[in-house]
C-alpha positions as CSV (number, residue, x, y, z in Angstrom):
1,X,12.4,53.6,-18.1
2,X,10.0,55.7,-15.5
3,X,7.2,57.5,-17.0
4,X,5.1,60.3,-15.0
5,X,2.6,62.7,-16.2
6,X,5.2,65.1,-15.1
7,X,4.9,68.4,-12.9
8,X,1.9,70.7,-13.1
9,X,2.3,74.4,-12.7
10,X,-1.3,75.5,-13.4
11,X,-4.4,74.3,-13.9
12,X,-7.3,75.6,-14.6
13,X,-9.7,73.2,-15.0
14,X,-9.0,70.4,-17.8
15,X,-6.7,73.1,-19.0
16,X,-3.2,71.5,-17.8
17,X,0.1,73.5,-18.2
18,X,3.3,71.4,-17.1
19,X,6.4,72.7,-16.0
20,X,8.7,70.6,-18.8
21,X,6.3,72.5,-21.3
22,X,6.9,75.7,-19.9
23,X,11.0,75.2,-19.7
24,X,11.0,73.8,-23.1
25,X,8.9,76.6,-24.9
26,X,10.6,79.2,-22.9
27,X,14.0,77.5,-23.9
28,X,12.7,78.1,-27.8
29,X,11.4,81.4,-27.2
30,X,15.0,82.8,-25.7
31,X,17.0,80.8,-28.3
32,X,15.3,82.4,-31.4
33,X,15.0,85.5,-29.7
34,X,19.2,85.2,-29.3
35,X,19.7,84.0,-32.7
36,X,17.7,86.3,-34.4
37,X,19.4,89.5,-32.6
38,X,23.0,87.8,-33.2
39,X,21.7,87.0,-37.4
40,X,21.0,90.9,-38.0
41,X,24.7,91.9,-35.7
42,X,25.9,89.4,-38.6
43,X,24.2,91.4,-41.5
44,X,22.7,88.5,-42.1
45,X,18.6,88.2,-43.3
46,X,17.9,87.7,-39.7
47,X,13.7,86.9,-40.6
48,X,14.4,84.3,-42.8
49,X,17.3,82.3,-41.0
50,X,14.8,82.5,-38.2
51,X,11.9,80.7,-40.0
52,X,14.6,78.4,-41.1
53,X,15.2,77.8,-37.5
54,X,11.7,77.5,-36.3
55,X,11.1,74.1,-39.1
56,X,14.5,73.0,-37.7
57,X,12.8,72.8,-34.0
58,X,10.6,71.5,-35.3
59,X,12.4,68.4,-37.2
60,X,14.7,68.2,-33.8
61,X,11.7,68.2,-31.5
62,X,10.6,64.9,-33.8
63,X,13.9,63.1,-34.1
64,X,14.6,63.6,-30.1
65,X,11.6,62.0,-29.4
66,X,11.6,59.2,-31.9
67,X,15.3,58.7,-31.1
68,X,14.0,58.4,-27.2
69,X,10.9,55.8,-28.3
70,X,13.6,53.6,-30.5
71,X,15.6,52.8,-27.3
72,X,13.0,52.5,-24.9
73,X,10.5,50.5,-27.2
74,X,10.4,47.9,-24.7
75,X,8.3,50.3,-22.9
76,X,6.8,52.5,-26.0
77,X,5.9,49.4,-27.9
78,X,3.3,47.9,-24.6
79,X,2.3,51.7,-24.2
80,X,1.9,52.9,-28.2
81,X,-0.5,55.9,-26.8
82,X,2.8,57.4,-24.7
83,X,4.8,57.9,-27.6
84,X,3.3,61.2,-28.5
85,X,3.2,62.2,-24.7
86,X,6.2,64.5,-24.9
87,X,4.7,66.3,-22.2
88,X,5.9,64.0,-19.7
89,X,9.5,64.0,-21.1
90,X,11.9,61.6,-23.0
91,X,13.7,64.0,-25.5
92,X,16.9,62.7,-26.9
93,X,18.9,65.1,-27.4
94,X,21.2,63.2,-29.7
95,X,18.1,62.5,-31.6
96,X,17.5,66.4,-32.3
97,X,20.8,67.1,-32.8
98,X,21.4,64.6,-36.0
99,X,17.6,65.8,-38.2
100,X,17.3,69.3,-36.8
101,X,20.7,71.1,-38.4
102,X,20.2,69.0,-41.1
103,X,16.2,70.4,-42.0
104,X,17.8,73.7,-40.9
105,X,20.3,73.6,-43.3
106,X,18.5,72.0,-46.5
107,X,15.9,74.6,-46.1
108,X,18.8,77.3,-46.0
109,X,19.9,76.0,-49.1
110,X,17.0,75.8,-50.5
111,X,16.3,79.5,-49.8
112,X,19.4,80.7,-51.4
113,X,20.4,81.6,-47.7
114,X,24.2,81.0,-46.4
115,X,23.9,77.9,-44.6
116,X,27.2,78.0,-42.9
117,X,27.1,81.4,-41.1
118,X,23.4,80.5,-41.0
119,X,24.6,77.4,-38.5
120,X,27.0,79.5,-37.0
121,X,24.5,82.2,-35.8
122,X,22.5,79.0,-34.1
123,X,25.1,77.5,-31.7
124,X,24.8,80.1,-29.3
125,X,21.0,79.8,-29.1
126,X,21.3,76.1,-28.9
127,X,23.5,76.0,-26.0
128,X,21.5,78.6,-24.4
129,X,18.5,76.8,-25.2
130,X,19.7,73.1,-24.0
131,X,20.4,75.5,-20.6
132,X,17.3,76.3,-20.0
133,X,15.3,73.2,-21.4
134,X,17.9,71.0,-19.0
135,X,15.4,72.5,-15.9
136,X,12.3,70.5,-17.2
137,X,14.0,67.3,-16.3
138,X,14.3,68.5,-12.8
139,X,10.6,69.1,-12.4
140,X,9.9,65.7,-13.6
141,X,12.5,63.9,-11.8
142,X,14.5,62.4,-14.6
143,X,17.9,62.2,-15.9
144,X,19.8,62.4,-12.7
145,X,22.7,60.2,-11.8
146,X,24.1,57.7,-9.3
147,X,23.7,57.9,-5.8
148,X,26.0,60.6,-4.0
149,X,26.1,62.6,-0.5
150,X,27.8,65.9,-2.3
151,X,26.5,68.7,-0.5
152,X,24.5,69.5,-3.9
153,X,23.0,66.5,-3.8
154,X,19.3,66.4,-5.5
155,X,16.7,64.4,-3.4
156,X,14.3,61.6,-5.6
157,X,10.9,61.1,-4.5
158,X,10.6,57.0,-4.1
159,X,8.4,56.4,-7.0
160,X,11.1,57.8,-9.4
161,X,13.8,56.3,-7.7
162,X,15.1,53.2,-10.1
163,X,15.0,49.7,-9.9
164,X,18.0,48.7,-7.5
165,X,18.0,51.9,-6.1
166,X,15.2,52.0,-3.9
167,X,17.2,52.7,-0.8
168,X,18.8,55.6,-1.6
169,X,17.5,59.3,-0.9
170,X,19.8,61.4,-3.1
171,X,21.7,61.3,-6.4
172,X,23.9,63.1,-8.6
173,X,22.1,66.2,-10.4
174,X,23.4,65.6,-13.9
175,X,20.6,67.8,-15.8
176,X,22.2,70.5,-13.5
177,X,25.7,69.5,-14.3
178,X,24.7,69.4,-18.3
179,X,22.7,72.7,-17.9
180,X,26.0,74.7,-16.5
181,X,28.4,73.1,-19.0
182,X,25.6,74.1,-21.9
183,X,25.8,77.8,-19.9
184,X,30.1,77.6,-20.2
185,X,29.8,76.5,-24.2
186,X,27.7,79.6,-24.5
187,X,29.7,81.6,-22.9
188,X,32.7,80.3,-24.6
189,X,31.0,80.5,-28.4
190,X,30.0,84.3,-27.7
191,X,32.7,86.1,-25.4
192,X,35.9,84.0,-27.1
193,X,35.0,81.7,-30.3
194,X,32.7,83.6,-31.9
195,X,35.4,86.6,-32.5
196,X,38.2,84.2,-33.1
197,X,35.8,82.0,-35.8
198,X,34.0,85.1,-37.7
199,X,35.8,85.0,-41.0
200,X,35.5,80.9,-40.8
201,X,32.2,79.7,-41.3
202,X,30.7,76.8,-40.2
203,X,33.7,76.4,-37.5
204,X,31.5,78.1,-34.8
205,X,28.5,75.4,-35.3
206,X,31.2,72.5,-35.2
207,X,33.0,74.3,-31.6
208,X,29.4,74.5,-30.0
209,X,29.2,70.4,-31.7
210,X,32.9,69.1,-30.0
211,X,31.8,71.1,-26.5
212,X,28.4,69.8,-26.4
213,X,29.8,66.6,-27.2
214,X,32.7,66.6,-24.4
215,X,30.3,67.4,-21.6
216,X,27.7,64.9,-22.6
217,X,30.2,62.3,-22.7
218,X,31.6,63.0,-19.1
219,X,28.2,63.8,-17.8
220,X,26.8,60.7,-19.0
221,X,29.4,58.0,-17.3
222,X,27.2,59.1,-14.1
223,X,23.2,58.7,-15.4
224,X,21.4,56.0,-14.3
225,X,19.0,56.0,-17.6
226,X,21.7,55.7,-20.2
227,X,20.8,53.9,-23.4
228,X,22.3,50.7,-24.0
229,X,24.5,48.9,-26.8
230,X,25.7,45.6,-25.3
231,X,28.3,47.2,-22.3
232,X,28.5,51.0,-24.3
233,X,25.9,53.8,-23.4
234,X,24.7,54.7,-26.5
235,X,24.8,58.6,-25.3
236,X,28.5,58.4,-25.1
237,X,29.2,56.8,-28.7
238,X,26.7,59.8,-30.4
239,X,29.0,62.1,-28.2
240,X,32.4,60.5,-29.6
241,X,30.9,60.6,-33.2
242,X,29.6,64.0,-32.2
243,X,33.6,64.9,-31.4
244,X,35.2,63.4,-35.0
245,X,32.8,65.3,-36.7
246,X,33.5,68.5,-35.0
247,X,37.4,68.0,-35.6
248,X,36.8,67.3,-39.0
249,X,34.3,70.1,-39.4
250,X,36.5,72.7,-37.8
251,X,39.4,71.6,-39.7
252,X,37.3,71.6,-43.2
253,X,36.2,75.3,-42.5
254,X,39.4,76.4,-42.0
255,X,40.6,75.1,-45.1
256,X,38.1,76.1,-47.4
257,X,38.2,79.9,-45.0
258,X,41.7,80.1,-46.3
259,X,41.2,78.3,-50.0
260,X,41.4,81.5,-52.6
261,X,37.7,80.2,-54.1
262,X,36.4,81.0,-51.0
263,X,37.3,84.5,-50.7
Protein backbone atom coordinates (compact mmCIF):
# COMPACT_ATOMS: atom_id res chain seq x y z
CA UNK A 1 0.00 0.00 0.00
CA UNK A 2 1.76 3.44 -1.33
CA UNK A 3 0.09 6.60 -0.19
CA UNK A 4 0.91 10.17 -1.91
CA UNK A 5 -0.72 13.41 -1.59
CA UNK A 6 -1.31 12.85 -5.16
CA UNK A 7 -0.89 15.27 -8.30
CA UNK A 8 -1.55 18.95 -8.13
CA UNK A 9 -2.98 20.84 -10.94
CA UNK A 10 -3.45 24.30 -9.40
CA UNK A 11 -2.79 26.04 -6.58
CA UNK A 12 -3.42 29.06 -5.57
CA UNK A 13 -2.30 29.53 -2.37
CA UNK A 14 -3.55 26.93 0.50
CA UNK A 15 -6.28 26.52 -2.12
CA UNK A 16 -5.06 22.92 -3.55
CA UNK A 17 -6.94 21.33 -6.61
CA UNK A 18 -5.64 17.68 -7.46
CA UNK A 19 -5.77 16.13 -10.62
CA UNK A 20 -7.68 12.67 -9.15
CA UNK A 21 -10.27 15.38 -7.88
CA UNK A 22 -10.71 16.88 -11.07
CA UNK A 23 -10.97 13.35 -13.15
CA UNK A 24 -13.35 12.08 -10.61
CA UNK A 25 -15.80 15.16 -10.47
CA UNK A 26 -15.54 15.51 -14.10
CA UNK A 27 -16.21 11.63 -14.42
CA UNK A 28 -19.69 12.51 -12.26
CA UNK A 29 -20.42 15.54 -14.03
CA UNK A 30 -20.38 13.63 -17.73
CA UNK A 31 -22.16 10.58 -16.28
CA UNK A 32 -25.27 12.39 -14.91
CA UNK A 33 -25.10 14.68 -17.68
CA UNK A 34 -25.42 11.24 -20.04
CA UNK A 35 -27.90 9.66 -17.90
CA UNK A 36 -30.11 12.32 -17.54
CA UNK A 37 -30.28 13.03 -21.52
CA UNK A 38 -30.70 9.03 -22.08
CA UNK A 39 -33.67 9.13 -18.81
CA UNK A 40 -35.90 11.85 -20.84
CA UNK A 41 -35.01 9.74 -24.61
CA UNK A 42 -36.61 7.01 -22.29
CA UNK A 43 -39.78 9.03 -21.28
CA UNK A 44 -38.74 8.55 -18.20
CA UNK A 45 -38.86 11.55 -15.17
CA UNK A 46 -35.36 12.29 -16.05
CA UNK A 47 -35.03 15.08 -12.75
CA UNK A 48 -35.90 12.76 -10.34
CA UNK A 49 -33.94 9.49 -11.49
CA UNK A 50 -31.09 11.96 -11.54
CA UNK A 51 -31.40 13.02 -7.83
CA UNK A 52 -31.78 9.40 -7.26
CA UNK A 53 -28.46 9.09 -8.90
CA UNK A 54 -26.65 11.85 -7.24
CA UNK A 55 -27.46 10.03 -3.35
CA UNK A 56 -26.28 6.86 -5.15
CA UNK A 57 -22.72 8.63 -5.79
CA UNK A 58 -22.85 9.44 -3.02
CA UNK A 59 -23.47 5.92 -1.08
CA UNK A 60 -20.79 4.41 -3.81
CA UNK A 61 -18.17 7.17 -3.19
CA UNK A 62 -18.52 5.83 0.67
CA UNK A 63 -18.55 2.17 0.20
CA UNK A 64 -15.43 2.33 -2.39
CA UNK A 65 -13.57 3.97 0.05
CA UNK A 66 -14.50 2.01 3.09
CA UNK A 67 -14.18 -1.16 1.01
CA UNK A 68 -10.43 0.23 0.17
CA UNK A 69 -9.65 1.11 4.09
CA UNK A 70 -11.07 -2.67 5.19
CA UNK A 71 -8.31 -4.30 3.04
CA UNK A 72 -5.53 -2.03 3.65
CA UNK A 73 -6.24 -1.48 7.46
CA UNK A 74 -2.86 -2.52 8.12
CA UNK A 75 -2.00 0.80 6.83
CA UNK A 76 -5.40 2.85 7.65
CA UNK A 77 -5.47 1.50 11.14
CA UNK A 78 -1.49 3.13 12.06
CA UNK A 79 -2.64 6.27 9.83
CA UNK A 80 -6.61 6.75 11.16
CA UNK A 81 -6.33 10.57 9.72
CA UNK A 82 -5.80 9.08 5.90
CA UNK A 83 -8.88 7.36 5.84
CA UNK A 84 -10.88 10.33 4.88
CA UNK A 85 -8.08 11.51 2.46
CA UNK A 86 -9.77 10.36 -0.69
CA UNK A 87 -8.01 12.97 -2.41
CA UNK A 88 -4.98 11.03 -2.67
CA UNK A 89 -6.84 7.92 -4.04
CA UNK A 90 -7.82 4.32 -2.86
CA UNK A 91 -11.47 3.96 -4.34
CA UNK A 92 -12.63 0.48 -4.61
CA UNK A 93 -14.51 0.12 -7.13
CA UNK A 94 -16.13 -3.14 -6.06
CA UNK A 95 -16.92 -1.33 -2.91
CA UNK A 96 -19.13 1.34 -4.83
CA UNK A 97 -20.51 -0.98 -6.92
CA UNK A 98 -22.24 -3.38 -4.13
CA UNK A 99 -24.06 0.11 -1.81
CA UNK A 100 -24.39 2.57 -4.65
CA UNK A 101 -27.20 0.63 -7.01
CA UNK A 102 -28.44 -0.50 -3.98
CA UNK A 103 -29.22 3.40 -2.26
CA UNK A 104 -29.99 4.17 -5.98
CA UNK A 105 -32.56 1.78 -6.14
CA UNK A 106 -34.25 1.88 -2.59
CA UNK A 107 -34.64 5.57 -3.07
CA UNK A 108 -36.27 4.70 -6.61
CA UNK A 109 -38.61 2.67 -4.85
CA UNK A 110 -39.21 4.69 -2.42
CA UNK A 111 -40.16 7.56 -4.88
CA UNK A 112 -42.71 5.44 -6.68
CA UNK A 113 -40.02 5.73 -9.63
CA UNK A 114 -39.26 2.42 -11.96
CA UNK A 115 -36.23 1.21 -10.53
CA UNK A 116 -35.42 -1.23 -13.15
CA UNK A 117 -35.41 1.07 -16.29
CA UNK A 118 -34.25 3.56 -13.67
CA UNK A 119 -30.90 1.11 -13.44
CA UNK A 120 -30.91 0.59 -16.90
CA UNK A 121 -30.69 4.33 -17.89
CA UNK A 122 -27.38 4.29 -15.40
CA UNK A 123 -25.08 1.62 -16.97
CA UNK A 124 -24.07 3.74 -19.72
CA UNK A 125 -23.13 6.60 -17.46
CA UNK A 126 -21.33 4.27 -15.22
CA UNK A 127 -19.09 2.85 -17.75
CA UNK A 128 -18.52 6.15 -19.16
CA UNK A 129 -17.91 7.48 -15.90
CA UNK A 130 -15.36 4.53 -14.59
CA UNK A 131 -13.57 5.79 -18.23
CA UNK A 132 -12.93 8.84 -17.31
CA UNK A 133 -12.35 8.51 -13.43
CA UNK A 134 -9.73 5.47 -14.48
CA UNK A 135 -7.24 8.77 -15.55
CA UNK A 136 -6.90 9.92 -11.84
CA UNK A 137 -4.97 6.78 -11.07
CA UNK A 138 -2.57 7.75 -13.73
CA UNK A 139 -1.77 11.10 -12.19
CA UNK A 140 -1.20 9.55 -8.95
CA UNK A 141 0.78 6.73 -10.04
CA UNK A 142 -1.36 3.80 -8.83
CA UNK A 143 -2.99 0.85 -10.01
CA UNK A 144 -0.65 -0.21 -12.68
CA UNK A 145 0.61 -3.67 -13.30
CA UNK A 146 3.72 -5.91 -13.52
CA UNK A 147 6.71 -4.96 -15.05
CA UNK A 148 6.63 -5.08 -19.06
CA UNK A 149 8.77 -3.54 -22.08
CA UNK A 150 5.37 -3.23 -24.43
CA UNK A 151 5.93 -0.34 -26.52
CA UNK A 152 2.99 1.26 -24.28
CA UNK A 153 4.70 0.82 -21.49
CA UNK A 154 3.94 3.50 -18.52
CA UNK A 155 7.09 4.74 -16.70
CA UNK A 156 6.88 4.73 -12.45
CA UNK A 157 8.70 7.29 -10.67
CA UNK A 158 10.92 5.29 -7.90
CA UNK A 159 9.12 6.33 -4.85
CA UNK A 160 5.94 4.63 -6.18
CA UNK A 161 7.55 1.83 -7.46
CA UNK A 162 6.62 -1.38 -5.04
CA UNK A 163 8.46 -3.28 -2.68
CA UNK A 164 10.48 -5.90 -4.84
CA UNK A 165 10.17 -3.86 -7.63
CA UNK A 166 12.63 -1.31 -7.16
CA UNK A 167 14.66 -2.14 -10.26
CA UNK A 168 12.34 -1.82 -12.77
CA UNK A 169 11.51 1.42 -14.87
CA UNK A 170 8.21 0.50 -16.50
CA UNK A 171 5.00 -1.46 -15.98
CA UNK A 172 1.86 -2.51 -17.42
CA UNK A 173 -0.83 0.47 -17.66
CA UNK A 174 -3.81 -1.38 -16.30
CA UNK A 175 -5.93 1.88 -15.36
CA UNK A 176 -5.45 2.38 -19.15
CA UNK A 177 -6.37 -1.14 -20.05
CA UNK A 178 -9.65 -0.86 -17.56
CA UNK A 179 -10.38 2.74 -18.90
CA UNK A 180 -10.66 1.35 -22.73
CA UNK A 181 -12.60 -1.86 -21.84
CA UNK A 182 -15.10 0.66 -19.57
CA UNK A 183 -14.99 2.88 -23.15
CA UNK A 184 -15.96 -0.73 -25.28
CA UNK A 185 -18.93 -1.74 -22.48
CA UNK A 186 -20.22 1.77 -23.27
CA UNK A 187 -20.07 1.57 -26.51
CA UNK A 188 -21.51 -1.84 -26.50
CA UNK A 189 -24.55 -0.95 -23.90
CA UNK A 190 -25.49 2.14 -26.25
CA UNK A 191 -24.79 1.33 -30.04
CA UNK A 192 -25.93 -2.69 -29.60
CA UNK A 193 -27.52 -3.73 -26.08
CA UNK A 194 -29.38 -0.95 -25.29
CA UNK A 195 -31.77 -1.46 -28.57
CA UNK A 196 -31.70 -5.23 -28.22
CA UNK A 197 -32.58 -4.88 -24.14
CA UNK A 198 -35.34 -1.95 -24.33
CA UNK A 199 -38.50 -3.90 -23.77
CA UNK A 200 -36.39 -6.00 -20.92
CA UNK A 201 -35.74 -4.07 -17.98
CA UNK A 202 -33.18 -4.36 -15.66
CA UNK A 203 -31.15 -6.67 -18.35
CA UNK A 204 -29.17 -3.54 -19.48
CA UNK A 205 -27.79 -2.77 -15.75
CA UNK A 206 -26.88 -6.59 -15.38
CA UNK A 207 -24.91 -6.47 -19.32
CA UNK A 208 -22.99 -3.26 -18.12
CA UNK A 209 -22.52 -5.69 -14.47
CA UNK A 210 -21.16 -9.26 -16.41
CA UNK A 211 -18.83 -6.74 -18.83
CA UNK A 212 -17.49 -4.69 -16.07
CA UNK A 213 -17.05 -7.79 -14.32
CA UNK A 214 -15.09 -9.76 -17.29
CA UNK A 215 -12.59 -7.00 -17.80
CA UNK A 216 -11.82 -6.41 -14.21
CA UNK A 217 -11.20 -10.01 -13.79
CA UNK A 218 -8.65 -10.20 -16.73
CA UNK A 219 -7.26 -6.84 -15.92
CA UNK A 220 -6.62 -7.68 -12.56
CA UNK A 221 -4.36 -11.10 -12.95
CA UNK A 222 -1.70 -8.24 -14.01
CA UNK A 223 -1.97 -5.43 -10.87
CA UNK A 224 0.56 -5.40 -8.44
CA UNK A 225 -1.86 -3.86 -5.55
CA UNK A 226 -4.52 -6.60 -5.66
CA UNK A 227 -6.29 -7.28 -2.44
CA UNK A 228 -5.64 -10.46 -0.87
CA UNK A 229 -7.65 -13.69 0.47
CA UNK A 230 -5.09 -16.32 1.32
CA UNK A 231 -3.63 -17.09 -2.63
CA UNK A 232 -7.09 -15.32 -4.36
CA UNK A 233 -7.18 -11.51 -5.27
CA UNK A 234 -10.08 -10.40 -3.68
CA UNK A 235 -10.80 -8.08 -7.03
CA UNK A 236 -11.18 -11.18 -9.02
CA UNK A 237 -13.69 -13.12 -6.62
CA UNK A 238 -16.16 -9.64 -6.52
CA UNK A 239 -15.67 -9.81 -10.37
CA UNK A 240 -16.82 -13.75 -10.51
CA UNK A 241 -19.77 -12.89 -8.06
CA UNK A 242 -20.14 -9.82 -10.14
CA UNK A 243 -20.60 -12.39 -13.34
CA UNK A 244 -23.33 -15.04 -11.59
CA UNK A 245 -25.22 -12.22 -10.69
CA UNK A 246 -25.33 -10.69 -14.08
CA UNK A 247 -26.36 -14.22 -15.57
CA UNK A 248 -28.86 -14.60 -13.19
CA UNK A 249 -30.11 -11.05 -13.51
CA UNK A 250 -30.24 -11.09 -17.22
CA UNK A 251 -31.90 -14.31 -17.25
CA UNK A 252 -34.54 -13.06 -14.42
CA UNK A 253 -35.40 -10.02 -16.64
CA UNK A 254 -36.06 -11.90 -19.43
CA UNK A 255 -38.43 -14.01 -17.76
CA UNK A 256 -40.46 -11.74 -15.98
CA UNK A 257 -40.09 -9.36 -19.71
CA UNK A 258 -41.96 -12.13 -21.19
CA UNK A 259 -44.21 -13.35 -17.98
CA UNK A 260 -48.06 -11.99 -19.07
CA UNK A 261 -48.09 -9.94 -15.31
CA UNK A 262 -45.48 -7.98 -16.66
CA UNK A 263 -46.98 -6.69 -19.71
Amino acid sequence: MFSSPGAIAVQIGPVVIRWYGILMATAIVVGLWVGHRRAKREGLPADEIISCAQWAILAGLVGARLYEVAFNWDYYGQYPAKIIAVWEGGLAIHGGLILGPLVGAWLAHRWKLPVLRGLDVTAAPLALGQAIGRWGNFFNEEAFGAPTDLPWRLYISPPRRPLGFTQYEYFHPTFLYESLWDLLVFGLLVAWLGPRLRNRPGALFFCYLGLYSVGRFAIEGLRLDSFWLGSYRVPQLASLVGVLVAVVGVAWAKRRAASPAAR
